[in-house]
C-alpha positions as CSV (number, residue, x, y, z in Angstrom):
1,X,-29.8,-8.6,3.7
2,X,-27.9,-11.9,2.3
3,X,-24.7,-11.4,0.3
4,X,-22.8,-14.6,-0.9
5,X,-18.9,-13.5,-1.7
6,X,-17.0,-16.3,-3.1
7,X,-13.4,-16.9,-1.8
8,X,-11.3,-16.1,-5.3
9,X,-7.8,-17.3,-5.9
10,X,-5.3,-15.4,-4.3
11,X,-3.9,-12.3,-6.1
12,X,-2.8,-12.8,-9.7
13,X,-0.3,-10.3,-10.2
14,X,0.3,-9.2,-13.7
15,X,4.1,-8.3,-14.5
16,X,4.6,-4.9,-14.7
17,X,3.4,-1.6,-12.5
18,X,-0.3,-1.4,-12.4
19,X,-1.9,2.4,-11.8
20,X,-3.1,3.0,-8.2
21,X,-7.0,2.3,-7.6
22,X,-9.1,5.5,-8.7
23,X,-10.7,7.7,-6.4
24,X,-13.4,7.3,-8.5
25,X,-15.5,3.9,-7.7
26,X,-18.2,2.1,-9.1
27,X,-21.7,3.1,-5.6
28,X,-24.5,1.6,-5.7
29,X,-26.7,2.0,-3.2
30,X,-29.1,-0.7,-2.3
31,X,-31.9,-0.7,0.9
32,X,-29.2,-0.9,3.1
33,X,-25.9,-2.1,1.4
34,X,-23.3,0.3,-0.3
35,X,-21.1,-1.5,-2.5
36,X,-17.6,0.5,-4.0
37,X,-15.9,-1.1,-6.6
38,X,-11.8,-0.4,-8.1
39,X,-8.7,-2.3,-8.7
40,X,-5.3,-2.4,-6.5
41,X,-2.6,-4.4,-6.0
42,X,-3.7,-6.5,-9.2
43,X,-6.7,-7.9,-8.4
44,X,-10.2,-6.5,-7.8
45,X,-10.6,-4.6,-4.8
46,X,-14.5,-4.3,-3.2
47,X,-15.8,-2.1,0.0
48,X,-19.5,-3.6,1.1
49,X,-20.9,-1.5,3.5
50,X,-23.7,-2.1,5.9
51,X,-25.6,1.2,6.5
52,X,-27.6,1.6,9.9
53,X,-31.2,1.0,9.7
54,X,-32.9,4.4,9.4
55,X,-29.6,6.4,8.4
56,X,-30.0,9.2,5.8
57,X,-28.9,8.0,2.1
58,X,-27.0,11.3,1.7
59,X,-25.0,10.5,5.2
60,X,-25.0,6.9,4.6
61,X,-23.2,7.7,1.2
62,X,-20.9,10.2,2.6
63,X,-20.2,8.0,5.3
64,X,-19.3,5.0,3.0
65,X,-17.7,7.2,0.3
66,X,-15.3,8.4,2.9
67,X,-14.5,4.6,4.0
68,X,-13.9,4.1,0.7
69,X,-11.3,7.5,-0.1
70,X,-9.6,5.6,3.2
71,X,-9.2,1.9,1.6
72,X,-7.9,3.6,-1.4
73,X,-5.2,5.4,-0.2
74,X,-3.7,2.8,1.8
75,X,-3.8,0.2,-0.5
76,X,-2.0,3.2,-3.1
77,X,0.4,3.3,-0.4
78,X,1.2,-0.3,0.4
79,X,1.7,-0.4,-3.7
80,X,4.0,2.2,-3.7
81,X,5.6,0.7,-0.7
82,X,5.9,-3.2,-0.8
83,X,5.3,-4.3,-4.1
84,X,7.7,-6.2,-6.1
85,X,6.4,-5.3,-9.5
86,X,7.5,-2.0,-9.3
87,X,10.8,-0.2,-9.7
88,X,10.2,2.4,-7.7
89,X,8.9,0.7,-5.1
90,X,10.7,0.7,-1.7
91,X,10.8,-3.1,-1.8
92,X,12.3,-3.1,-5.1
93,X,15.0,-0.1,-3.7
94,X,16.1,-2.5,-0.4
95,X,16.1,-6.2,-3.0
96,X,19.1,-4.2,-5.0
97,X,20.7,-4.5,-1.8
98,X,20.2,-7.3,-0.5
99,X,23.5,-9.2,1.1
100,X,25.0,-5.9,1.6
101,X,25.5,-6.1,4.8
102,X,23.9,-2.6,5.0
103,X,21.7,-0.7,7.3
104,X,18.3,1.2,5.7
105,X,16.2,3.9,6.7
106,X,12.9,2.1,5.8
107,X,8.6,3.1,6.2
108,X,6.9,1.7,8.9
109,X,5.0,-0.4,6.4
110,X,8.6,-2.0,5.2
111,X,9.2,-2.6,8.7
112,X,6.5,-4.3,9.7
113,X,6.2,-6.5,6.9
114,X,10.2,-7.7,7.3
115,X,9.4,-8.7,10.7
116,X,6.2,-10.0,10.2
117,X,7.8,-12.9,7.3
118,X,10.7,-13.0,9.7
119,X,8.5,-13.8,12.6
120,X,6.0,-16.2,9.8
121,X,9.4,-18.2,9.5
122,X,10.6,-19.3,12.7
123,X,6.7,-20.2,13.5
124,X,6.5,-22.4,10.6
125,X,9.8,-23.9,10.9
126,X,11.1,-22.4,7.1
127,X,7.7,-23.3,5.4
128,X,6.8,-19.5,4.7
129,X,10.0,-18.6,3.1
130,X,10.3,-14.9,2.0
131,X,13.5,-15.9,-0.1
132,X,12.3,-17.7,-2.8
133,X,12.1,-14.4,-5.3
134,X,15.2,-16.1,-7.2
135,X,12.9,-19.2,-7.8
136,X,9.8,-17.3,-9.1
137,X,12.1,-15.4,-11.3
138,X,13.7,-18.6,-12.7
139,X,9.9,-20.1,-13.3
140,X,8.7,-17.2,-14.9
141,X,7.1,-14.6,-12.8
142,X,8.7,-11.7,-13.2
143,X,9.1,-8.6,-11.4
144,X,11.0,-5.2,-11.1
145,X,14.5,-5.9,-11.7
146,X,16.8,-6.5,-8.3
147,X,20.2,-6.0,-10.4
148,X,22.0,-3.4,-9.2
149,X,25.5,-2.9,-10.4
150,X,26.4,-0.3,-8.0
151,X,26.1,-1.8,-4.4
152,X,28.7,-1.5,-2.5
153,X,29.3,-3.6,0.7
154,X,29.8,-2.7,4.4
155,X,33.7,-3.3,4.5
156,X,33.5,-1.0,1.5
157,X,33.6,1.5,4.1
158,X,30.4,3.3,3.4
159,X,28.9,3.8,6.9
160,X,25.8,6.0,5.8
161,X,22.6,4.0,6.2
162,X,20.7,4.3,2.9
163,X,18.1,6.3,3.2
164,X,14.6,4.4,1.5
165,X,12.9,7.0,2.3
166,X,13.5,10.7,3.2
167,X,14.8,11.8,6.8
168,X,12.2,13.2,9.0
169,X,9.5,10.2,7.7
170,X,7.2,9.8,10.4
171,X,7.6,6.2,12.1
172,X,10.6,5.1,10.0
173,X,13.5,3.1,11.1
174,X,16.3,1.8,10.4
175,X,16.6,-2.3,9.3
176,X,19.2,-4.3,8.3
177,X,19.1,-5.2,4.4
178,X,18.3,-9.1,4.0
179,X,20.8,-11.8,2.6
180,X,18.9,-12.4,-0.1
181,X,16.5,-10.1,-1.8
182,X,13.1,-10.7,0.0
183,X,9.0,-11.4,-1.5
184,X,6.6,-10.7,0.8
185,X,3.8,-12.4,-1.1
186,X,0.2,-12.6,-0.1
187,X,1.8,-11.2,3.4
188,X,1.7,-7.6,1.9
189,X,-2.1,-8.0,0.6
190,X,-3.4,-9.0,4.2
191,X,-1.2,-6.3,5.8
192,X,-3.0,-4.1,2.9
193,X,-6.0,-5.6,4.1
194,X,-6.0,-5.2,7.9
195,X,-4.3,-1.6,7.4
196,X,-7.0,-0.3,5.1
197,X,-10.0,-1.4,7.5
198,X,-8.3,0.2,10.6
199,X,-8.4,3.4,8.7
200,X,-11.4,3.4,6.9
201,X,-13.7,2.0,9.7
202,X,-13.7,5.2,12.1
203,X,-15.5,6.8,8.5
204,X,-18.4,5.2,9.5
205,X,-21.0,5.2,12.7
206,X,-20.6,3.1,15.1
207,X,-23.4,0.5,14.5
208,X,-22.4,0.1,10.6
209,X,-20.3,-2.8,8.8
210,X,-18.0,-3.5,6.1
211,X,-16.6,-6.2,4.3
212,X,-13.5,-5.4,2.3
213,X,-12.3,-8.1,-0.3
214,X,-9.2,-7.9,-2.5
215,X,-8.9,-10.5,-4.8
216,X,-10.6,-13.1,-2.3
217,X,-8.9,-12.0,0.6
218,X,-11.1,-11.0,2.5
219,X,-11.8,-9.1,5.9
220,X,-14.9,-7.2,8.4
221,X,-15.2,-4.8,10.9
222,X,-18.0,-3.2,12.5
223,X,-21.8,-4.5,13.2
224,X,-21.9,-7.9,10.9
225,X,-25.7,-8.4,9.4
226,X,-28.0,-11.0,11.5
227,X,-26.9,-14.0,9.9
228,X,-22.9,-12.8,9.2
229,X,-21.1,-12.1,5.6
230,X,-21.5,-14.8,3.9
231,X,-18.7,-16.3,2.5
232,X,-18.6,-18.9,-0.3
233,X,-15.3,-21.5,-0.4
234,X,-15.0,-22.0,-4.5
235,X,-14.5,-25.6,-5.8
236,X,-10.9,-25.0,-7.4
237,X,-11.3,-27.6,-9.9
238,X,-14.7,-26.2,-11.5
239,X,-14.1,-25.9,-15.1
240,X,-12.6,-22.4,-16.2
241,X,-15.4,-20.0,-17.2
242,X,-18.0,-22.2,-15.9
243,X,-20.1,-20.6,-12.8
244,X,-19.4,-22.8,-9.9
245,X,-21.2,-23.5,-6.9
246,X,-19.2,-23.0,-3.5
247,X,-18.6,-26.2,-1.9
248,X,-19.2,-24.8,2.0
249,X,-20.5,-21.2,3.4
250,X,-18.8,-19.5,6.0
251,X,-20.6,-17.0,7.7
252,X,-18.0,-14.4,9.0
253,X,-18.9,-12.3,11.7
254,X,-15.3,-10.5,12.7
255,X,-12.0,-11.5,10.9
256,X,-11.6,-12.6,7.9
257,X,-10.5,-15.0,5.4
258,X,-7.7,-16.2,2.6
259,X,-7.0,-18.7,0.1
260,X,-4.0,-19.9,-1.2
261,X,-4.7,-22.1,-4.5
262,X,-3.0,-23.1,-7.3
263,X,-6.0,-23.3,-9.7
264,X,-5.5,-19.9,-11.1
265,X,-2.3,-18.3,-10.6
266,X,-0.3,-21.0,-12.7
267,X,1.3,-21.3,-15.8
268,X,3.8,-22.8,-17.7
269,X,7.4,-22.5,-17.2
270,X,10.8,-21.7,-19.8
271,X,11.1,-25.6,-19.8
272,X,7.7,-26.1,-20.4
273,X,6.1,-27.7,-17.4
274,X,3.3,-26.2,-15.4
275,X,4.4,-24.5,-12.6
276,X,2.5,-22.5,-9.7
277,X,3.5,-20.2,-7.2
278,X,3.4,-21.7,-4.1
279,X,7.2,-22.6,-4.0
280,X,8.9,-25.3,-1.6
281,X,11.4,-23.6,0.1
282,X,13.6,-27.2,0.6
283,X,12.9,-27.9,-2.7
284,X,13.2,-24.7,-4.5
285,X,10.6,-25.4,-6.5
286,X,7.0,-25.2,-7.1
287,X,5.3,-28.0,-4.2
288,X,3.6,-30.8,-5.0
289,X,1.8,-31.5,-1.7
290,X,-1.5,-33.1,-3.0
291,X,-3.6,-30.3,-2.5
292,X,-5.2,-27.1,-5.0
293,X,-5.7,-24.8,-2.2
294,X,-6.4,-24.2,1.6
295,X,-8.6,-21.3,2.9
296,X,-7.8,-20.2,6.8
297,X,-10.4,-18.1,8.3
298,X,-9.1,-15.5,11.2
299,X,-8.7,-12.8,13.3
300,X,-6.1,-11.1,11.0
301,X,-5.8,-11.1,7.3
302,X,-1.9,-11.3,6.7
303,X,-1.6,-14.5,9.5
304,X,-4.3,-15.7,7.6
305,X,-2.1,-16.0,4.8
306,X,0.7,-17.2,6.5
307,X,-1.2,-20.3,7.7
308,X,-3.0,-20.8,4.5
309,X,0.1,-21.2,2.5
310,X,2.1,-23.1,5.4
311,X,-0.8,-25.7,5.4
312,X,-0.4,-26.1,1.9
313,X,3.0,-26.7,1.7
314,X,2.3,-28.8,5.3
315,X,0.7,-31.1,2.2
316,X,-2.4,-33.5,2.4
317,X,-1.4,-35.8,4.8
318,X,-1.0,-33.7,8.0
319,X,-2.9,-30.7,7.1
320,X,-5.7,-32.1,8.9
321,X,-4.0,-32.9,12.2
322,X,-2.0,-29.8,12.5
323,X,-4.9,-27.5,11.8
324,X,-6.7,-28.8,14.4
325,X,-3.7,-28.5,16.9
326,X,-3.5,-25.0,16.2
327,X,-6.7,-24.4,16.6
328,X,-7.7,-23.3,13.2
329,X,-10.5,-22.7,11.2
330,X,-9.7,-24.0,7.9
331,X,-11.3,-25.8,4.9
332,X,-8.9,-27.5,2.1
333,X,-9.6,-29.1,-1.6
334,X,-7.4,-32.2,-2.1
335,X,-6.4,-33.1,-6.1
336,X,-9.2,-35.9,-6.0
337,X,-11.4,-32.7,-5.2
338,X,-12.5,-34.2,-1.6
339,X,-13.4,-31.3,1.1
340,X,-11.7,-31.0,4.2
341,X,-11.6,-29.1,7.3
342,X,-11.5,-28.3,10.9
343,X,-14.2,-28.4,13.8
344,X,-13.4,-24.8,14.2
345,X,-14.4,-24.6,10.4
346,X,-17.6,-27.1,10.7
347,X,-19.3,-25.0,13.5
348,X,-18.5,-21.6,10.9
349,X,-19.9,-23.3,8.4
350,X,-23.9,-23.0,7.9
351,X,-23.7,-25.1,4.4
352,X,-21.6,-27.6,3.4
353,X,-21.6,-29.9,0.5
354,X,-21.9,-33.1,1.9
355,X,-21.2,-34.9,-1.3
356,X,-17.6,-33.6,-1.7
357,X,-16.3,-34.1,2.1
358,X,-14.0,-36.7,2.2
């Protein structure tokens, strides 16, 4: 079996609240690849499972199906739990109380992405900021409203933690509310991501695979096939429309892998210049670091973001020597539309094109 994913642009999320993925995919079943097929968190969501030689189809297919049920709920949860397009989200609920001062009861999911983008940083020194929702906003990507007009502030007097979600929730606890209202970004898609797998992997037998990409994001588990997933890195300046050819292969055998780019997810701004999301936290505005996008292959999918993104911003002159002296596997398109990366990336790679590494 050979199977050639590219590595999309990171998520493009529409404004608005997008329905939860369907329980309902797209199977097909081929010799010995199931493929499931839906949409969450904005983007295209797709389960590749590797059924063990000489399985039966019908427990192959239950087997998968069930993987499947398991990537769909958490990623319906994750939606309903850190998005920032929604207003009923539980993000969007803490944001309208942000600089409170204020204690919240708060899902383990909230939880653990506040101190993952805490934790992203200090280890970046500031480069992954979660604060710069006020900037997107101002640029023109707009989510769920944070205005509240009824917060009231700790020396207010109100000493009752709010309560994000009901008493009794298994594994919550209680946070402080941020400064300032907080986006977790591609963070929440790669917890999404390495949550999802966790739970749908113990579906399957023990000598099976998956692949799971959202959007380009992507991540295994299980028994990889012979020669690995094979991963494509796209050429971010390919023409829009046009099919492009990757410009290096990856073959991923546990881990996975992210992009950050800013050939898709741009646009143009109320003043009228083009604008991106990938936002400089010194400068408050949308970086201009010589690059169009940086994929980071890895253990885990959200860290994956984290370093894909703080390379960015880390810009093209030192994105080479800091990758290497933190060890990772990484491959990056300049604006001249030269290929770069990392040993750790080279020996990953079983195709590169020569042509464009500069």
């Amino acid at each position: 079996m050979t199977l050639l994913l590219s590595v999309a642009q990171p998520l493009m999320r529409a404004p608005g609240v997008e329905p939860p993925p369907k329980a309902e995919p797209l199977a097909e079943a081929t010799t010995d690849l199931l493929r499931f097929s839906g949409r969450a968190l904005g983007s295209r969501l797709k389960l590749f499972v590797s059924a063990p030689s000489g399985e039966p189809a019908d427990s192959a297919q239950e087997a998968a199906r069930a993987a499947w049920e398991a990537v769909v709920a958490e990623f319906a949860a994750v939606d309903a739990s850190l998005s920032r397009f929604r207003d009923d989200s539980e993000l969007t609920a803490l944001n309208r109380h942000a600089g409170s001062g204020r204690v919240a009861l708060v899902s383990w999911r909230l939880r653990t992405m506040l101190a993952m983008v805490h934790r992203a940083g200090r280890l970046t020194n500031g480069r992954f900021d979660a604060t710069v929702l006020d900037v997107l906003e101002r640029i023109g990507e707009h989510g769920a409203s944070t205005h509240s007009d009824g917060v009231l502030r700790a020396s207010d007097g109100l000493a009752e933690p709010l309560a994000l979600v009901p008493a009794g929730t298994p594994r919550a606890s209680l946070v402080h509310v941020p400064d300032l209202p907080v986006d977790g970004g591609g963070v929440g898609k790669g917890l999404a991501l390495r949550w999802a797998v966790a739970a749908a992997a113990p579906a399957l037998p023990d000598d099976a695979g998956l692949l799971l990409d959202a959007g380009g994001d992507i991540l295994c588990a299980g028994t990889a096939p012979v020669e690995g997933w094979l991963i494509g890195v796209e050429d971010p300046l390919a023409s829009t429309g046009q099919p492009a050819e990757p410009l290096a292969v990856c073959a991923l055998r546990t881990g996975g892998v992210s992009t950050s780019s800013v050939a898709v997810r741009n646009w143009i701004g109320p003043d009228g210049r083009p604008v991106h999301h990938l936002i400089d936290p010194a400068m408050r505005e949308p970086a201009r670091s010589g690059l169009v996008s940086v994929t980071v292959a890895g253990p885990d999918p959200a860290w994956n973001e984290v370093w894909s993104k703080a390379l960015f911003l880390g810009g093209s002159e030192s994105i080479g020597e800091e990758a290497r002296r933190r060890g990772l596997a990484a491959w990056w398109v300049d604006e001249r539309g030269r290929l770069g990366m990392t040993p750790e990336a080279r020996v990953r790679s079983p195709w590169v094109d020569e042509g464009r590494v500069g």
